[in-house]
C-alpha positions as CSV (number, residue, x, y, z in Angstrom):
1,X,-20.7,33.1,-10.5
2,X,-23.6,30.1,-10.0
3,X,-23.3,27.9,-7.4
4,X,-23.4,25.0,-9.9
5,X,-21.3,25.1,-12.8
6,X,-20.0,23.0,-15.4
7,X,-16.6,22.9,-17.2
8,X,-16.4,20.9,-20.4
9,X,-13.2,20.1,-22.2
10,X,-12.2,17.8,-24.8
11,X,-10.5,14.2,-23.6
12,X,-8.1,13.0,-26.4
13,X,-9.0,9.9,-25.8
14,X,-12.4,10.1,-24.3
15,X,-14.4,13.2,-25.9
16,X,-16.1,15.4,-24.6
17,X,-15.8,15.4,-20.5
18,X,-17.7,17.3,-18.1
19,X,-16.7,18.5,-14.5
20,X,-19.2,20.2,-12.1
21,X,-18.5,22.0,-9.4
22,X,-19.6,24.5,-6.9
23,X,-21.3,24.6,-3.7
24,X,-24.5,23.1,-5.5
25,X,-22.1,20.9,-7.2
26,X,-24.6,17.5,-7.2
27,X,-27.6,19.9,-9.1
28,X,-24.7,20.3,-11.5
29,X,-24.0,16.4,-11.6
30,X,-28.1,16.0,-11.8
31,X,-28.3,17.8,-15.2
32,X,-25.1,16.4,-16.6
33,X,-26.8,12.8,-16.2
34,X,-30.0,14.1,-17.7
35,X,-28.3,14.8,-20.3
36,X,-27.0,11.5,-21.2
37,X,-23.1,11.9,-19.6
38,X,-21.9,9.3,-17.9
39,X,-19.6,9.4,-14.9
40,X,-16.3,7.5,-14.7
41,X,-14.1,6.1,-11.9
42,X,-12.4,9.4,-11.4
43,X,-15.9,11.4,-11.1
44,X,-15.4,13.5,-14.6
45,X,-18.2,12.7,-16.6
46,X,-18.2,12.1,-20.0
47,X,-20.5,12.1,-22.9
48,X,-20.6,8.4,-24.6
49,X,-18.7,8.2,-28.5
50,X,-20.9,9.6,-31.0
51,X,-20.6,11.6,-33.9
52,X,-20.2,14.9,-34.3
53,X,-23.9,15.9,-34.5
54,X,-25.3,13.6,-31.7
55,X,-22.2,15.5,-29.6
56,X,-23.6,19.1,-30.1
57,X,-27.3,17.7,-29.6
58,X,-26.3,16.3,-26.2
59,X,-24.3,19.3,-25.4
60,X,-27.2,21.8,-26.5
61,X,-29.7,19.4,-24.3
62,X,-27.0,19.5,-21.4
63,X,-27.6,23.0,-21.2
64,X,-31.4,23.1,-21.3
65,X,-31.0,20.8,-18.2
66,X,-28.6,22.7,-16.8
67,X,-30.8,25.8,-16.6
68,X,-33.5,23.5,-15.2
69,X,-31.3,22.9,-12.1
70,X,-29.7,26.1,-12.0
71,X,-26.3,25.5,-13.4
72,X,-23.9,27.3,-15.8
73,X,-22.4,25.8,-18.7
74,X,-19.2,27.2,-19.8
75,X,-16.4,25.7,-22.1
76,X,-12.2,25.6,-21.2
77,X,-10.1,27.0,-23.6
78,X,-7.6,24.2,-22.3
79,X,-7.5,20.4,-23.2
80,X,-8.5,18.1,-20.7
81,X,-6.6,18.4,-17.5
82,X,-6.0,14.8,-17.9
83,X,-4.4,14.5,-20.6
84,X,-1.9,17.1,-19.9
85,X,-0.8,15.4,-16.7
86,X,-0.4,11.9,-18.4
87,X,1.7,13.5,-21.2
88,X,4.0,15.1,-19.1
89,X,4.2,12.1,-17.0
90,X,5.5,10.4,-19.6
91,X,7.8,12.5,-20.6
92,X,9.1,13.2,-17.1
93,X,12.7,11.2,-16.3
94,X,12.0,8.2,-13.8
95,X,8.3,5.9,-13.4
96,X,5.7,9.3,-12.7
97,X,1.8,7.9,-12.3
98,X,-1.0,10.7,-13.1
99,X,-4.0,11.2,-11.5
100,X,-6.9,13.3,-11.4
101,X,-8.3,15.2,-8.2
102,X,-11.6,17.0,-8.4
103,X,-12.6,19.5,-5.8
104,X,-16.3,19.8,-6.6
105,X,-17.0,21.8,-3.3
106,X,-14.9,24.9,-3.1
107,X,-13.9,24.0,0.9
108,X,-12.6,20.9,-0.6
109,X,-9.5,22.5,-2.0
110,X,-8.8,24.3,1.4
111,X,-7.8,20.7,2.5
112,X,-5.2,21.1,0.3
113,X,-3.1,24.4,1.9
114,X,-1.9,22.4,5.0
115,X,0.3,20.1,2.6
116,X,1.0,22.0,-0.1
117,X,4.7,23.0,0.4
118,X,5.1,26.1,-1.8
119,X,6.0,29.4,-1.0
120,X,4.9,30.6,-4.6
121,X,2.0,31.1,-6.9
122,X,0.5,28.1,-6.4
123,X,0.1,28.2,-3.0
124,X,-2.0,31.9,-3.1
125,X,-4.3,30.4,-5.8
126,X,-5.3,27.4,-4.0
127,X,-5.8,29.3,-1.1
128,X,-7.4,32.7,-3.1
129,X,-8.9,31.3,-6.4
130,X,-11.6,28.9,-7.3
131,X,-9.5,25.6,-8.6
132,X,-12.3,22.7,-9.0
133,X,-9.4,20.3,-10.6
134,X,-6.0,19.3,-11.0
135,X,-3.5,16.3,-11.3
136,X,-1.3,15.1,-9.3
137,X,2.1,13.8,-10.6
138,X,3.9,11.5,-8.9
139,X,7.4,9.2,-8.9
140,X,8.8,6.0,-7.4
141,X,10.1,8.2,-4.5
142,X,6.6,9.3,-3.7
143,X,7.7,13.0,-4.7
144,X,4.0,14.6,-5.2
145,X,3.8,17.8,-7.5
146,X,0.6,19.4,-7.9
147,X,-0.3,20.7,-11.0
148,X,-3.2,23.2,-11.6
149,X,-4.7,25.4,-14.7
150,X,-2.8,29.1,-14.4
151,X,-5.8,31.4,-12.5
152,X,-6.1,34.5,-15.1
153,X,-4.4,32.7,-17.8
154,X,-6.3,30.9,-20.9
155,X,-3.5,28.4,-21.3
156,X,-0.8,27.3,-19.0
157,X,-0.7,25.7,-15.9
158,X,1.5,25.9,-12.0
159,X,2.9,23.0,-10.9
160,X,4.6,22.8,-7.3
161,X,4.7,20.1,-4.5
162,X,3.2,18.6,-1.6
163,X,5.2,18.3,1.6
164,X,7.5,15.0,1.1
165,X,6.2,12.3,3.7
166,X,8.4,12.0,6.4
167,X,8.0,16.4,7.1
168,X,4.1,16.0,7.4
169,X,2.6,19.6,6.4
170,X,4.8,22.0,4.6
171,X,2.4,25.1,5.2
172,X,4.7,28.4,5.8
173,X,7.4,25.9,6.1
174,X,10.8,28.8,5.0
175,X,12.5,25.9,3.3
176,X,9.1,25.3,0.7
177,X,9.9,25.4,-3.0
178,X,8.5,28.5,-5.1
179,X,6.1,26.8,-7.6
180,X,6.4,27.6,-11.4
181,X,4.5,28.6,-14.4
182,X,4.6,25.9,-17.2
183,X,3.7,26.1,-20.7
184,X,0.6,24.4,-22.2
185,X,3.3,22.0,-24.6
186,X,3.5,18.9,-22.5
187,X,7.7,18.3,-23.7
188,X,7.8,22.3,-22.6
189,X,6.1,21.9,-19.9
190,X,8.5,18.6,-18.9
191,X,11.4,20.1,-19.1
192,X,10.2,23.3,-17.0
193,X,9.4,20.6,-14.4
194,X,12.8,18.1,-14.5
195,X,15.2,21.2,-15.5
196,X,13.9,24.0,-13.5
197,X,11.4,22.9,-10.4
198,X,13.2,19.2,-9.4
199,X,16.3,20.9,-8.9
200,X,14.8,23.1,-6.6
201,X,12.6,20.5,-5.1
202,X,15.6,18.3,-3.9
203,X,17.4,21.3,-2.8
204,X,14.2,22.1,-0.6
205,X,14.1,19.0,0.8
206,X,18.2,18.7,1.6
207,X,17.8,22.2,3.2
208,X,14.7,21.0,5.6
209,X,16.5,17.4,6.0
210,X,19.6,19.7,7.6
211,X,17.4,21.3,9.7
212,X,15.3,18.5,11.2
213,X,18.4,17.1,12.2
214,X,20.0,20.6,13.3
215,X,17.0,21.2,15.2
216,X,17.1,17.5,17.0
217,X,20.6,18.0,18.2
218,X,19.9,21.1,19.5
219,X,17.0,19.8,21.6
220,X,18.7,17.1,22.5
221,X,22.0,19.2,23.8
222,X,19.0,20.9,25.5
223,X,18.1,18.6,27.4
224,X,21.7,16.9,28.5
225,X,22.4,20.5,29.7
226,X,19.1,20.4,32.3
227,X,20.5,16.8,33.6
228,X,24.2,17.8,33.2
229,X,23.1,20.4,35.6
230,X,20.9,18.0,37.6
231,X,23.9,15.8,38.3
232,X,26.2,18.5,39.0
233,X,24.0,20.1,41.8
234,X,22.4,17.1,42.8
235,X,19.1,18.8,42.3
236,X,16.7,20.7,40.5
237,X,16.0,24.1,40.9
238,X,15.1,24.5,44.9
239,X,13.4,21.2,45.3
240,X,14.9,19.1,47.9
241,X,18.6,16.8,47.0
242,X,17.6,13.5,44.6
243,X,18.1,10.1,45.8
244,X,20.0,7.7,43.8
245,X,16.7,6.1,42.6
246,X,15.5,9.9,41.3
247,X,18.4,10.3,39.8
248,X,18.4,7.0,38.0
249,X,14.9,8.1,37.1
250,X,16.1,11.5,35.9
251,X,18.7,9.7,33.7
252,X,16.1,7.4,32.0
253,X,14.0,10.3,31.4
254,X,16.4,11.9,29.5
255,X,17.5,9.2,27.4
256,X,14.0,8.7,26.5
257,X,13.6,11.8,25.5
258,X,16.8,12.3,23.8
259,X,16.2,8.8,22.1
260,X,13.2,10.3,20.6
261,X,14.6,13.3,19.4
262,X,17.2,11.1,17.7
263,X,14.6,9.0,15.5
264,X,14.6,12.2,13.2
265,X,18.4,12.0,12.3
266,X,18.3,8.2,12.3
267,X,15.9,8.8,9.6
268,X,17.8,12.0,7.7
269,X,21.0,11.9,8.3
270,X,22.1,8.5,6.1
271,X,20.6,10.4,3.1
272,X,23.0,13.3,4.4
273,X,26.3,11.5,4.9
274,X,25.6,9.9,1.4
275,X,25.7,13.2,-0.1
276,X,28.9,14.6,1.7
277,X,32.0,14.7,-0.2
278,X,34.2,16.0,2.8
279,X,37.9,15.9,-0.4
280,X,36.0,18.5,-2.1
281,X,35.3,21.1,0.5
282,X,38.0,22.9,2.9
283,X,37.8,20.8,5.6
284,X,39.0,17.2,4.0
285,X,39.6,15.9,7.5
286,X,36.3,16.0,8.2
287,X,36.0,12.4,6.5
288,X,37.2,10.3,9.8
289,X,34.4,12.1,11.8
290,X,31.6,11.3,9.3
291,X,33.2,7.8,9.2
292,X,32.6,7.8,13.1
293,X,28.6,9.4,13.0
294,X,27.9,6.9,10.4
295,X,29.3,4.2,12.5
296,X,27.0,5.1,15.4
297,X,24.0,5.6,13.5
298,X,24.6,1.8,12.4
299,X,25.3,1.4,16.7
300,X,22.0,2.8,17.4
301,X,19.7,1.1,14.4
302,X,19.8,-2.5,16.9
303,X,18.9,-0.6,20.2
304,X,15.4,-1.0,20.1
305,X,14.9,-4.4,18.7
306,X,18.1,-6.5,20.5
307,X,16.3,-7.9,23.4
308,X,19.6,-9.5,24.6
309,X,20.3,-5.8,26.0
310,X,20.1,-5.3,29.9
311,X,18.7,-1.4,30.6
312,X,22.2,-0.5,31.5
313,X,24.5,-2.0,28.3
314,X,21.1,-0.3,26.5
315,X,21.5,2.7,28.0
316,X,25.6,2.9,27.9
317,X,25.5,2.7,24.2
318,X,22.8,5.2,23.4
319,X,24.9,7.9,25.7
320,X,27.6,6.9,23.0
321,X,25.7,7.5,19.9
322,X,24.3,10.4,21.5
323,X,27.7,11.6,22.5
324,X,29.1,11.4,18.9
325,X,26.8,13.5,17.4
326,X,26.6,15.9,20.0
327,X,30.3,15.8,20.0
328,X,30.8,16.2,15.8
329,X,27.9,17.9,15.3
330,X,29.1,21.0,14.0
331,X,31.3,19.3,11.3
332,X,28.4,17.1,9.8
333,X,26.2,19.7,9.6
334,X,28.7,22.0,7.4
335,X,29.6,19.5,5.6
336,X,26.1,18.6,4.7
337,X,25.3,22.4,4.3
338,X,28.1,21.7,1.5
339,X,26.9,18.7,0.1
340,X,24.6,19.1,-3.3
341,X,21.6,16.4,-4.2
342,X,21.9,14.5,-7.3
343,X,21.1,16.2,-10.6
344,X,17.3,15.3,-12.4
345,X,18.0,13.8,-16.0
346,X,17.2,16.0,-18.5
347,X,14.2,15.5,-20.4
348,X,15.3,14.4,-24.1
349,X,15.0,16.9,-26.2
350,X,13.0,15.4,-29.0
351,X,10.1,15.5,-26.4
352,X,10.3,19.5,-26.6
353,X,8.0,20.9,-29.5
354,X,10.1,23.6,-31.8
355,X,7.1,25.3,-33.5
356,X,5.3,28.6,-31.7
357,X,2.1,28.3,-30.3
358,X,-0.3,28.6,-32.9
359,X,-2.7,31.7,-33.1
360,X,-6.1,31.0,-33.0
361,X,-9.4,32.3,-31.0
362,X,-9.6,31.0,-27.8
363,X,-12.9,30.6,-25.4
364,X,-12.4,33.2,-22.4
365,X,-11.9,31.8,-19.2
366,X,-15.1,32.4,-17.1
């Protein structure tokens, strides 16, 4: 493969577009505005309205050029990328935006593996196949899917999702969604999204939202074990007996760090509670103890900002939400492991095509 290359496709709305790529990408970008192509907003170039004959000239006289600055021409068997995205983003249930991301340099879509959280296809081909473009699709509730042309494939496209913001990279993350394979109908390839991935995609996110908080109680337990033990002995380890003003040092250590292991559940477990439904399961009387977690994650919402609060009333009331969750821990967290996310609407299904994909010849992928 050259280390300048050029894709063109055909932009419903826009014609013919070009894309270069490749470690040499900006020779490719050199002969593409030789040729006459101009380059948009979104870097894809494309090749001004004209008729039909002054389109194959240009194209004919992009190639000359490209062979002047050592580039390769080749031609998708896909429609623009573009326009795919857009379509299904319309068709999609909620407010989804479209955009375009070009990785002209093939390092550039390595910057991609650290927050793509996908345990399936798509993950591999990002990080084991050449993917100079895709589109990224994405909602009101800044849920980001990626969605790529299929490696190996001549139409179809993956589509899985970037780590949701508050659990930073989702690399090898065991909660990560498996991506899917969409067809090239955009009302197919909708429905495959809302009906199939989404569903998925919020159970994901549930799952690792139950075990950020699982995993901040437990190091938070941790760490009242080590001052439990501090108090109890009245030291640490073989180091000589603490003072009062050690220990009161010891104490505000711990709450420190407890208070910072706690910022995850303030920030998870609301979402959780929401979703429990403690009548439906087999332990009803679980209700009361939510009531009571809920009740101190309101409690512990005013600790940092009430300034009216000495150290000490500050520090008796975050032992008390602390000591509530520590306390009912087990019961949230099977109750949450029992809760369900809210279903995706379904995509209406006059957006879904009913003929076969027609036959026809196809450009090979190169």
């Amino acid at each position: 493969m050259a280390d300048a290359q050029i894709i063109l496709a055909y932009g419903r709305d826009t014609g013919i577009v070009a894309i270069g790529h490749g470690e040499r990408y900006k020779a490719a970008h050199q002969a593409l505005a030789a040729a006459g192509f101009h380059r948009g907003d979104d870097w894809v170039y494309h090749l001004p309205n004209a008729d039909e004959g002054a389109s194959r000239a240009t194209v004919a006289d992009l190639v000359r050029h490209a062979t002047v600055h050592g580039a390769e021409v080749t031609a998708s068997s896909r429609r623009f990328i573009g326009d795919t995205a857009r379509d299904i983003a319309r068709l999609l249930p909620g407010q989804w935006e479209a955009r375009i991301e070009l990785y002209s340099h093939p390092v550039w879509q390595q910057d991609l593996v650290p927050w793509l959280w996908d345990s399936g296809e798509l993950a591999r081909a990002v990080q084991n196949e050449r993917v100079p473009y895709a589109a990224t699709l994405t909602d009101t509730a800044e849920t980001t899917l990626l969605l790529v042309e299929r490696p190996g494939h001549q139409l179809g496209y993956l589509v899985g999702a970037f780590a949701p913001e508050p659990f930073e990279e989702g690399y090898g993350d065991p909660h990560a969604p498996r991506s899917i394979a969409l067809s090239p109908f955009a009302g197919r390839a909708a429905w495959g999204i809302a009906d199939r991935f989404l569903p998925v995609y919020e159970r994901a996110v549930h799952a690792r939202r139950i075990a950020t908080v699982a995993e901040a109680l437990d190091r938070i337990r941790a760490e009242q074990n080590v001052w439990a033990a501090a108090v109890a002995s009245d030291r640490y380890s073989t180091a000589p007996p603490l003072g009062d003003t050690a220990l009161g040092e010891a104490a505000e250590t711990f709450l420190n760090r407890a208070w910072a292991e706690f910022l995850a559940i303030a920030q998870h477990a609301p979402v959780l509670l929401d979703r429990c439904r403690p009548a439906a399961t087999n332990w009803p009387g679980d209700a009361r103890v939510l009531t009571e977690l809920a009740d101190a994650l309101t409690d512990a919402e005013g600790l940092d900002r009430d300034a009216s609060l000495t150290r000490t009333e500050r520090d008796a009331r975050l032992r008390a939400v602390l000591g509530t969750w520590l306390t009912h821990s087990e019961p949230f967290l099977r109750q949450a492991r029992a809760a369900t996310p809210p279903r995706q609407h379904a995509v209406p299904a006059a957006a879904l095509p009913h003929q076969a994909l027609p036959r026809g010849q196809h450009a090979p992928r190169r």
